[in-house]
C-alpha positions in Angstrom: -17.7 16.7 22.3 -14.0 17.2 23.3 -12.2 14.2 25.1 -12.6 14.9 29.0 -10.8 13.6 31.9 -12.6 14.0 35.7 -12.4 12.5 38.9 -15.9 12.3 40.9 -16.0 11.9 44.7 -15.7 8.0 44.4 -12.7 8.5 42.7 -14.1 7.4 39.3 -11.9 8.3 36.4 -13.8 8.9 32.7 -12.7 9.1 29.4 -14.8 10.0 26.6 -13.4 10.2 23.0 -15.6 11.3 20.0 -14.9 11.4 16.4 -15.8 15.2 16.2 -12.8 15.7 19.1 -10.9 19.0 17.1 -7.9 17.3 18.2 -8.5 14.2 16.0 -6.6 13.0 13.1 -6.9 10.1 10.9 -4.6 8.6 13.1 -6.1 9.1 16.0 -10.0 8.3 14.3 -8.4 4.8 13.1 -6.6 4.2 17.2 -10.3 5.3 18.2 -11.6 2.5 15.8 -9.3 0.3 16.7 -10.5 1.0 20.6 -13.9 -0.1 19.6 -13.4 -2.5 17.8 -11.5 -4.5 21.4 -13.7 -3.5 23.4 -16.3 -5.4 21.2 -14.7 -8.5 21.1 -14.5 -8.5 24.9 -17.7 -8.3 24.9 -17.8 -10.9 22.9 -15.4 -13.2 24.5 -17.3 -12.2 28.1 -13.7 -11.2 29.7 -13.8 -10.3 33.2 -12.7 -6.4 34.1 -10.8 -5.3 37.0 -11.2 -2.1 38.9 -14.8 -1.5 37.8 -14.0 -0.7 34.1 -16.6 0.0 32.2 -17.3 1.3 28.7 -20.1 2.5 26.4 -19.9 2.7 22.6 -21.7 4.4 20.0 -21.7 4.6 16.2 -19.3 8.1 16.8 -17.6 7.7 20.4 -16.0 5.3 23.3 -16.4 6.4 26.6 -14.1 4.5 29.3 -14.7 4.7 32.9 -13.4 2.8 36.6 -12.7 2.8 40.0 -9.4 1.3 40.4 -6.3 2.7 40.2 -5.3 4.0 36.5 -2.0 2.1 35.9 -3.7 -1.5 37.1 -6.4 -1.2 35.1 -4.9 0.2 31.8 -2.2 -1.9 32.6 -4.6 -4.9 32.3 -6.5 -3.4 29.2 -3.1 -3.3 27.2 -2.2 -6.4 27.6 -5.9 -8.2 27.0 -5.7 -5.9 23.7 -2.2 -7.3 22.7 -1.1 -10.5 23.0 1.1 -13.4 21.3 0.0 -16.6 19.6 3.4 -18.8 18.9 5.4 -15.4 19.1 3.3 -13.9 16.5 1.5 -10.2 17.0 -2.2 -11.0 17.9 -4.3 -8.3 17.9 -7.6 -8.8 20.5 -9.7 -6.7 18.4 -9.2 -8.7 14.9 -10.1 -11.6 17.1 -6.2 -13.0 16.1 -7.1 -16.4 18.2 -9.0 -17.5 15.5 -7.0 -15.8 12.5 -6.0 -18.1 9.6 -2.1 -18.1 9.7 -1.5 -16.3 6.4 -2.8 -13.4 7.5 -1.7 -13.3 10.9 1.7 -13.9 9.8 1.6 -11.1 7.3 -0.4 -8.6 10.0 3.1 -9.4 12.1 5.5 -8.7 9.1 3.8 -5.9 8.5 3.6 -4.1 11.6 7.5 -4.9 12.4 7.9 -3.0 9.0 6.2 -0.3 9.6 5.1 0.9 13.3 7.8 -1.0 15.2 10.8 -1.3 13.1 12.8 -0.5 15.8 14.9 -3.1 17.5 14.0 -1.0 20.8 9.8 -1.5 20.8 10.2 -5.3 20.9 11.9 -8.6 22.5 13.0 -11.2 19.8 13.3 -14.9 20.5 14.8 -15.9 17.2 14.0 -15.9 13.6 11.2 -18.2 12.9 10.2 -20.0 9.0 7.2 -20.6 7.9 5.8 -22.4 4.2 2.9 -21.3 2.3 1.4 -22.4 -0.7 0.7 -19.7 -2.6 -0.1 -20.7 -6.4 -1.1 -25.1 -6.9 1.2 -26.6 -8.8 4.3 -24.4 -7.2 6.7 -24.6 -4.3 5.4 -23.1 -1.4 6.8 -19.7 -0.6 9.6 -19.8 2.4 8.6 -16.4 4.7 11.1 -15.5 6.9 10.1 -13.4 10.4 11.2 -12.1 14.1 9.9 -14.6 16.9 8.9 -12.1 19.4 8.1 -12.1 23.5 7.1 -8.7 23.9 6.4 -5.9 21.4 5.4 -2.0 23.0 2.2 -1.6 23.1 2.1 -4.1 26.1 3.8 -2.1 28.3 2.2 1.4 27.3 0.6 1.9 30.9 4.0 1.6 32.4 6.2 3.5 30.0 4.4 6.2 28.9 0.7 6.3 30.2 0.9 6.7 33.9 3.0 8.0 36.8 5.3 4.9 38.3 4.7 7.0 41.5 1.1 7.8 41.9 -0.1 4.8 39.4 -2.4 8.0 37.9 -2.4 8.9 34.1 -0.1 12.0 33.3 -2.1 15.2 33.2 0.9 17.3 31.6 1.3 16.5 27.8 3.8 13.1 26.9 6.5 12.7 24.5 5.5 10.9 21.6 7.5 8.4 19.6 7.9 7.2 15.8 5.9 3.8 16.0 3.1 5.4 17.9 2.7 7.7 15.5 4.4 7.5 12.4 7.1 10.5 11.3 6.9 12.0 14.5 10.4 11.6 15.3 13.1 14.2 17.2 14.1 16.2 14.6 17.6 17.2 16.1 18.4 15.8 19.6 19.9 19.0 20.9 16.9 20.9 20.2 14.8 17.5 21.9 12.5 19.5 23.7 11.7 22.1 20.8 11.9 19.5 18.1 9.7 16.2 20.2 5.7 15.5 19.6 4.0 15.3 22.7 0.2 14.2 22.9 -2.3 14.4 26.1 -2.3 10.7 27.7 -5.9 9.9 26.7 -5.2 11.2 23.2 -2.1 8.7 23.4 -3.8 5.9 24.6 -6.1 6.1 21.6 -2.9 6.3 19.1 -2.0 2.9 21.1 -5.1 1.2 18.9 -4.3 2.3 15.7 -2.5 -0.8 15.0 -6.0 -2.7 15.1 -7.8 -0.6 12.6 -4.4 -0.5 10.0 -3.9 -2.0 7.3 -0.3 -3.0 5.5 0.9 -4.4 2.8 4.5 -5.7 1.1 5.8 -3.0 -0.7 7.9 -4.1 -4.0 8.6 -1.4 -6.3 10.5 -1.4 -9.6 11.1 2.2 -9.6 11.6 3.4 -6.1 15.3 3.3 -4.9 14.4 2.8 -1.2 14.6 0.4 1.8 11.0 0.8 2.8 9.1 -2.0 2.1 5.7 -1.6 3.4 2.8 0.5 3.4 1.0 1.6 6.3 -2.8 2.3 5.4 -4.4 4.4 7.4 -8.4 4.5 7.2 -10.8 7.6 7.1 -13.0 6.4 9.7 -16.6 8.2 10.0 -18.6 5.2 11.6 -16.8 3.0 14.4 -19.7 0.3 13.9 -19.5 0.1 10.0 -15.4 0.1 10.1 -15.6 -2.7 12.3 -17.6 -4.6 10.6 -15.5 -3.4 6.8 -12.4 -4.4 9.0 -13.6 -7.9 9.8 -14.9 -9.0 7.2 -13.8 -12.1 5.9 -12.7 -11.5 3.0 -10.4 -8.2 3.9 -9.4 -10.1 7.5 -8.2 -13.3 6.1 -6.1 -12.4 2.6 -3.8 -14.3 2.0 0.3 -14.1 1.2 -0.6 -13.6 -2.8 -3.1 -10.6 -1.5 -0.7 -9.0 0.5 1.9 -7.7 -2.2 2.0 -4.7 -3.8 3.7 -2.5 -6.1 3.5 0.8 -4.9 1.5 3.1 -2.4 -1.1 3.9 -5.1 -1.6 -0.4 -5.5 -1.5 -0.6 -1.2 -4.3 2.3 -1.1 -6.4 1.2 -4.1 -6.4 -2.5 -3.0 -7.2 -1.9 0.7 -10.4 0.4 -1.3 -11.5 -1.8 -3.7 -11.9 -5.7 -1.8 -14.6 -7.3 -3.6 -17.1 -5.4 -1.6 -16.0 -2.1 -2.6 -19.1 -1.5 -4.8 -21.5 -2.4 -1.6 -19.3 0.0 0.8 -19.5 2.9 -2.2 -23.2 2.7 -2.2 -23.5 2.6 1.6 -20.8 5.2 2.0 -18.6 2.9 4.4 -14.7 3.5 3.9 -13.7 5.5 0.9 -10.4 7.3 1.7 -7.3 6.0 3.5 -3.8 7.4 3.9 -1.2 5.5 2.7 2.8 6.1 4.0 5.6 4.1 3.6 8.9 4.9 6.7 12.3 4.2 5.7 15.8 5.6 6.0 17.3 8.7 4.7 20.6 10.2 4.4 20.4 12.6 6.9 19.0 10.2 9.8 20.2 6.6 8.8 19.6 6.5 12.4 15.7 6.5 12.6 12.8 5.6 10.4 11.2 8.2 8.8 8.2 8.5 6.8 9.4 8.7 3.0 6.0 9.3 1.2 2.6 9.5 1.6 -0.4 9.2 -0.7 -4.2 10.5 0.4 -6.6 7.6 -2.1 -10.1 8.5 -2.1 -12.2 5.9 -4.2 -14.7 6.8 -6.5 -16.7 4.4 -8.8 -14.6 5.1 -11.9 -11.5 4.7 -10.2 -12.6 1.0 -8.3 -13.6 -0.2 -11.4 -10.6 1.0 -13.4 -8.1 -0.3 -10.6 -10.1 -3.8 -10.8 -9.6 -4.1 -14.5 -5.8 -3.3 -13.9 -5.4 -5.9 -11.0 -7.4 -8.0 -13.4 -5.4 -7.5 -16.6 -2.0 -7.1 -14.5 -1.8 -9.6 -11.9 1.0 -11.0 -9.8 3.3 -13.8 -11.2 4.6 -16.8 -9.2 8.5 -17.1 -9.4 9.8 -20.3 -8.7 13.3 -20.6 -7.6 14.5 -24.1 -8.6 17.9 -24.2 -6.7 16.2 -23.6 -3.2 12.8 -25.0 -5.0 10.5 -22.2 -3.3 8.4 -19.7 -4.6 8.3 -16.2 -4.6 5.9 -13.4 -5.8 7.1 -10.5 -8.2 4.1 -8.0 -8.6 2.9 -6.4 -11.9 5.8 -3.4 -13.2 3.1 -2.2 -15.6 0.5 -2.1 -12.3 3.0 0.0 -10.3 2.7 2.8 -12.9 -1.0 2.6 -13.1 -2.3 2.3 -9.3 -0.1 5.8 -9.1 -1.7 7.4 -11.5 -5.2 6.3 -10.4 -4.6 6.8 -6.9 -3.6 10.2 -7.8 -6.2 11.2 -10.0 -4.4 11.1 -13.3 -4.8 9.2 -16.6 -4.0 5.5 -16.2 -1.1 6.2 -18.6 -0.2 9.2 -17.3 3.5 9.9 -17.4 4.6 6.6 -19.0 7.1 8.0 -21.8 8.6 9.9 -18.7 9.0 6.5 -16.3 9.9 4.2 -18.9 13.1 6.2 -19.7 15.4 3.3 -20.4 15.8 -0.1 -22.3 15.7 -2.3 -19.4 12.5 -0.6 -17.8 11.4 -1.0 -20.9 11.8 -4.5 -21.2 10.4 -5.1 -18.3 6.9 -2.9 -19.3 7.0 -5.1 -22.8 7.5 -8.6 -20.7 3.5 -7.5 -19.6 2.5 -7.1 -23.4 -0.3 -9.6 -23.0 -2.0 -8.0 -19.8 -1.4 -4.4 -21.5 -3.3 -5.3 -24.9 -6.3 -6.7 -22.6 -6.3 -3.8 -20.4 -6.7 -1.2 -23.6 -8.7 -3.5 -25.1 -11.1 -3.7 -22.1 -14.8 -2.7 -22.7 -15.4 -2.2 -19.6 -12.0 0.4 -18.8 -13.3 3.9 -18.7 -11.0 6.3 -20.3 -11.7 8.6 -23.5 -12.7 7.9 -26.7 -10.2 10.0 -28.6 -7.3 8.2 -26.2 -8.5 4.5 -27.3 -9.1 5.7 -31.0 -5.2 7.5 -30.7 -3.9 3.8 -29.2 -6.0 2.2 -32.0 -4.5 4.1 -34.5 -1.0 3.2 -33.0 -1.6 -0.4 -33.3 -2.3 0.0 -36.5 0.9 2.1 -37.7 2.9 -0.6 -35.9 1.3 -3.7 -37.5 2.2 -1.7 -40.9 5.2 -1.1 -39.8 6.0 -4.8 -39.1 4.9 -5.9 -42.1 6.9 -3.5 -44.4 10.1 -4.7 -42.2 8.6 -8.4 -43.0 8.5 -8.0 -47.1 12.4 -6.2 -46.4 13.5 -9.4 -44.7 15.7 -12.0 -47.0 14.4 -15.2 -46.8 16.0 -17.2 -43.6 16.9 -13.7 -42.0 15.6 -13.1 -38.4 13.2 -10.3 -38.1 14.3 -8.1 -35.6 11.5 -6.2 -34.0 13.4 -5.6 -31.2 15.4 -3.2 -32.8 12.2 -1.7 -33.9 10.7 -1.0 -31.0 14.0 0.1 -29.2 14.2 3.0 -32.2 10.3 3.4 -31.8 11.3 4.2 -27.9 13.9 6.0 -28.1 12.9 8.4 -30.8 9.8 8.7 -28.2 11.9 9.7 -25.4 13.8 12.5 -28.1 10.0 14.1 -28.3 11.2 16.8 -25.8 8.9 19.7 -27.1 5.1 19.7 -29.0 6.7 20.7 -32.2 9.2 17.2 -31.7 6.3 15.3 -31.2 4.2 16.6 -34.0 7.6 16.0 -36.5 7.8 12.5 -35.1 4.2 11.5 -34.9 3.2 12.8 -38.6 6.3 10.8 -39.6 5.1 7.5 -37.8 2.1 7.6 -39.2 3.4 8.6 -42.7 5.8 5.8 -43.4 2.9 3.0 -41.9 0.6 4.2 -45.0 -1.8 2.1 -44.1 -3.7 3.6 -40.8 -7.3 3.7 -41.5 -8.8 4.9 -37.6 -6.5 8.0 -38.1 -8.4 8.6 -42.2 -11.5 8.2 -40.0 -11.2 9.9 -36.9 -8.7 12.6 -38.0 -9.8 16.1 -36.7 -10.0 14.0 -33.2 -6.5 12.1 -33.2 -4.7 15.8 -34.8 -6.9 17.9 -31.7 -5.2 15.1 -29.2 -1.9 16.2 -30.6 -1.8 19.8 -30.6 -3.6 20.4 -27.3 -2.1 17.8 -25.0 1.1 16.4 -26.8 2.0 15.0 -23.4 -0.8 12.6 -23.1 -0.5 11.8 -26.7 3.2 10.8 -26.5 2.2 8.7 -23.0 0.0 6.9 -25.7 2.0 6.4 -28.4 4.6 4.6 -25.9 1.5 2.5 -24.3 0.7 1.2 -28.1 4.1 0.4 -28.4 3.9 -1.6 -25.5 0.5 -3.0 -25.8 0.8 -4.2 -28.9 -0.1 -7.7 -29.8 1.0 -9.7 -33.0 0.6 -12.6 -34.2 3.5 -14.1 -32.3 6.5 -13.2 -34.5 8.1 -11.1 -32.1 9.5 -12.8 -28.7 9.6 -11.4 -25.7 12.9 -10.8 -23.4 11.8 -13.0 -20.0 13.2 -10.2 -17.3 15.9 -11.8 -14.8 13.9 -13.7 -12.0 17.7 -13.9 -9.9 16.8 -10.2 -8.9 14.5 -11.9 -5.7 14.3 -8.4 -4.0 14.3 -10.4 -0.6 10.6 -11.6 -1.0 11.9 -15.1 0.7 13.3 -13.3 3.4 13.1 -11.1 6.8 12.3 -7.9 6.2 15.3 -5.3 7.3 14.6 -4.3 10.8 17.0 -2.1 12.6 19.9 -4.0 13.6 21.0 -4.5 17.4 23.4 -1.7 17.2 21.1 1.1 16.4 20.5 3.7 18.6 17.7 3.9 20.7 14.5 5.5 19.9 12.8 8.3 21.9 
């Protein structure tokens, strides 16, 4: 049923929105979610209406209806819906009254980053601190955030919904900006009206609610050259009631600081899909595909945010249970900064590269000897040796037995290897396997072409003699190699990585002083900045 807008001789105005409307993205099913989910806890909380408003809500729609005049009572919807708690965002329909303050602070960090980055869609009253323990036996983490006293989506009656004149919702279509819905920016402000996205003002009002039904997370990538650091998750909603109850529950609605870091879109997308109860919400077919977009600057309108990337993750079983080895093998470390004795969290390098790959439907290793194309990224992959060699090792990880038997034979070439350089070594001489791995790489990243990969491959495994999975398994490991060098040459580098000795070889620690501004306020738009349409 299409969204419908009437009048009846009483002057009764209805809205009905359903998630079959043509008109509907996954934008607008999340806003609709997010509607439902308010008007729940309303209900809940037994709130008085004005003007007569009314609503009824089904598994698939929201239907609005009231006698009053539209701007008083939308007016008065908007502002029940969102509020303030000590100058922090506070969402009615997450019930934000009663929100831990981890998670309420991170909901208000991230939706400054992403939606309302802006200095134009809010009023600051300062910057505001705020400790948290994130790790016992560590500082607490200093978090750093805008103090607000009005954000938007307070005053969306007034600015955009409804005539100041009449106090009736617009019937011609409305101009729609960036932090209603994401990317939808002016594209050249002398071709404004050409160039603007306008929406309907029901279908607006239901892109007010998205916020509710989002999900972000702190974006800290190793590889990305880019100011955007969030990700906005946007849910594939099919079932308002089931949602509600995925986006309430306890253990999604009250993660804490540790939970809310990630290291790339594919590690925001995967994590939102696999909370402990992804196996349950699999089975019962409750959320399995979000959107995930990150909105930062670019060169040609430093001006305005604009969305940088954007990832579609649909979970499967093999893919949750995959990512939850990763998170598992690969987790976040706790930095402590002794000068300012505070904490701060540096997510997994190796995890970044991974989550992509999964979220994207490739090989876990996919692309690695194209990624790690240097000695320092290199370093940094190698400083995660431990959680690699579990992750390969994993019985549980589901990849190919001809890829774990090529890595196996890896391990062993490089433990040959080793010890040939060992019996070399004078006595009293440092062994430097360092300088072995770094030739090991870079004669990797020289493997340009299947016949350079064969040449250097054969010759590996030549001068380690001793390789006794390849003896055993060799029509598999030589098939690998001369119908998908690629892959093979992503393994090769993984074993170099992965591999686990007895200790000999130390690892380089990589340099904690890079702090990539976890301790502080995230880079809104400064007070100069022009002003969004």
């Amino acid at each position: 049923m299409q969204l419908t807008l009437a009048l009846e001789s009483k002057q009764r105005t209805h809205l009905h929105f359903d998630l079959a409307d043509p008109y509907m993205t996954l934008l607008h099913r999340a806003g609709l979610a997010g509607l439902y989910m308010t008007l729940k806890q309303l209900e809940k909380e037994q709130v008085q209406t004005i003007g007569g408003l009314s609503w009824e809500l089904t598994d698939r729609s929201v239907s609005l209806s009231w006698d009053g005049n539209d701007f008083e009572v939308l007016d008065w919807l908007f502002k029940e819906s969102f509020q303030l708690r000590d100058g922090l965002i506070a969402l009615r329909g997450l019930d934000a009254k009663t929100m831990d303050i981890q998670p309420l602070v991170m909901m208000h960090q991230g939706i400054l980053g992403t939606l309302l980055q802006h200095n134009q869609t809010y009023t600051a009253t300062g910057i505001q601190e705020r400790s948290f323990l994130v790790e016992d036996g560590k500082p607490e983490m200093l978090v750093k955030y805008k103090g607000l006293s009005k954000y938007a989506y307070q005053d969306f009656a007034e600015k955009l919904l409804c005539d100041p004149k009449t106090g009736k919702l617009y019937h011609k279509p409305i101009a729609i900006a960036g932090w209603l819905n994401p990317g939808a920016v002016v594209k050249h402000q002398i071709f404004k009206a050409d160039t603007s996205f306008e929406e309907t003002a029901p279908s607006a009002l239901i892109l007010a609610y998205a916020p509710v039904a989002c999900y972000y997370f702190a974006l800290r990538s190793k590889l990305r050259d880019q100011r955007a650091q969030f990700a906005l998750i946007i849910p594939d909603v099919t079932d308002l009631a089931i949602y509600a109850r995925y986006r309430q529950n306890p253990q999604l609605r009250n993660l804490g600081f540790r939970d809310f870091y990630t290291s790339s879109l594919g590690d925001a997308g995967l994590r939102f899909l696999s909370i402990e109860t992804a196996s349950k919400i699999l089975r019962e077919n409750e959320v399995k595909t979000c959107q995930v977009i990150t909105l930062g600057s670019v060169p040609w309108a430093s001006q305005q945010k604009t969305r940088t990337d954007l990832y579609t993750v649909t979970a499967t079983q093999e893919l949750c249970n995959n990512y939850r080895i990763c998170r598992e093998c690969l987790s976040d470390r706790v930095v402590v900064k002794e000068k300012e004795n505070t904490s701060w969290i540096a997510p997994s390098f190796a995890r970044e590269i991974i989550a992509d790959n999964l979220a994207r439907g490739k090989p876990w290793f996919a692309g690695l000897s194209e990624k790690i194309n240097s000695r320092e990224l290199f370093e940094k992959l190698t400083y995660e040796r431990e959680g690699l060699h579990k992750m390969v090792k994993h019985p549980n990880l589901q990849w190919s037995d001809r890829e774990r038997l090529f890595v196996q034979s890896c391990h062993e070439a490089i433990r040959s290897t080793y010890a040939q350089r060992a019996e070399r070594t004078k006595e009293g001489e440092q062994i430097r396997f360092d300088k072995l791995n770094e030739k090991l790489r870079t004669d990797l990243g020289r493997c340009k072409s299947p016949s350079t990969f064969r040449e250097f491959i054969t010759d590996f495994w030549a001068r380690a003699r001793y390789v006794p999975t390849l003896k055993e398994h060799w029509d598999e490991l030589m098939d690998l190699v001369m119908t998908d060098w690629k892959s093979a040459r992503d393994l090769a580098l993984l074993a170099l990585a992965s591999y686990k000795g007895k200790g000999s070889e130390q690892e380089k620690q990589p340099d904690e002083s890079e702090q990539d501004d976890s301790l502080g306020m995230i880079d809104h738009y400064d007070d100069e900045a022009e002003e969004e349409d």
